[in-house]
C-alpha positions as CSV (number, residue, x, y, z in Angstrom):
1,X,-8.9,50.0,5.7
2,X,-9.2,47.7,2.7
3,X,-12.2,46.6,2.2
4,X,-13.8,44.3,-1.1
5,X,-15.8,45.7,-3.5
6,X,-17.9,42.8,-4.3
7,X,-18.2,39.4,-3.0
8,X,-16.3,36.6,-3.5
9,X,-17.6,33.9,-5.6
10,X,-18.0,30.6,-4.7
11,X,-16.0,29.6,-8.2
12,X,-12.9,31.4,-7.2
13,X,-13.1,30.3,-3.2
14,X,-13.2,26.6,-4.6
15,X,-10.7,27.1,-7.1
16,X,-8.4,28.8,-4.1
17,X,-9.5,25.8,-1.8
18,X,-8.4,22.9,-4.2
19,X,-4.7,22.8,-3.0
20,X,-6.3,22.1,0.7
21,X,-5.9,18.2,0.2
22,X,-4.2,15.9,2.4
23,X,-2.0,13.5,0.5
24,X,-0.7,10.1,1.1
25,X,2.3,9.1,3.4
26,X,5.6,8.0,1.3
27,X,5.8,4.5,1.0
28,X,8.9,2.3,0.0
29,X,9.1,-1.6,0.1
30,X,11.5,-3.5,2.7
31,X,14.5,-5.1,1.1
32,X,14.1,-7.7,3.6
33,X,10.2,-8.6,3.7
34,X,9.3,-6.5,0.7
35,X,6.5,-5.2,2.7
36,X,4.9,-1.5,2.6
37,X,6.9,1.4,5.2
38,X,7.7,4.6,5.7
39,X,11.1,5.9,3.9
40,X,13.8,6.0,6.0
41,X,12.3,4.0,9.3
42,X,13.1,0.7,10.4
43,X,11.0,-1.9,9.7
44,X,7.6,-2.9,11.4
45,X,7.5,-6.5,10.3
46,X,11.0,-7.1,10.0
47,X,13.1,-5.0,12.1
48,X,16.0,-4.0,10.0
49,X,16.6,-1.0,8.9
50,X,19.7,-0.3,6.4
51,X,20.9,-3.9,6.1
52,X,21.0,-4.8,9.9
53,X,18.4,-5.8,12.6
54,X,17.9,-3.1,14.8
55,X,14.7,-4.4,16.7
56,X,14.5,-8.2,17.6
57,X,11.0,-9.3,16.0
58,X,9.8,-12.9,17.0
């Protein structure tokens, strides 16, 4: 069975670690509204998606 020599230092477990990030959602800007959403959703303030309304906003 494998089994380390010497102990890991904290140096190299941080450096390994570093790529454990969470990043922030895509954004794009409405056509319609120009407000903030997701790529390729419909639209929370406006309701279109691709040029046409797909959910009736009031």
């Amino acid at each position: 069975m494998a089994v380390p020599k010497r102990k890991t230092g904290r140096a190299r477990t941080n450096a390994r670690r570093s790529s454990h990030k969470l990043t922030a959602p895509a954004s794009s800007l409405c056509p319609q509204c120009h407000q903030p959403k997701m790529p390729h959703r419909v639209c929370g303030e406006c309701g279109y998606y691709n040029g046409k309304e797909i959910i009736d906003t009031e």
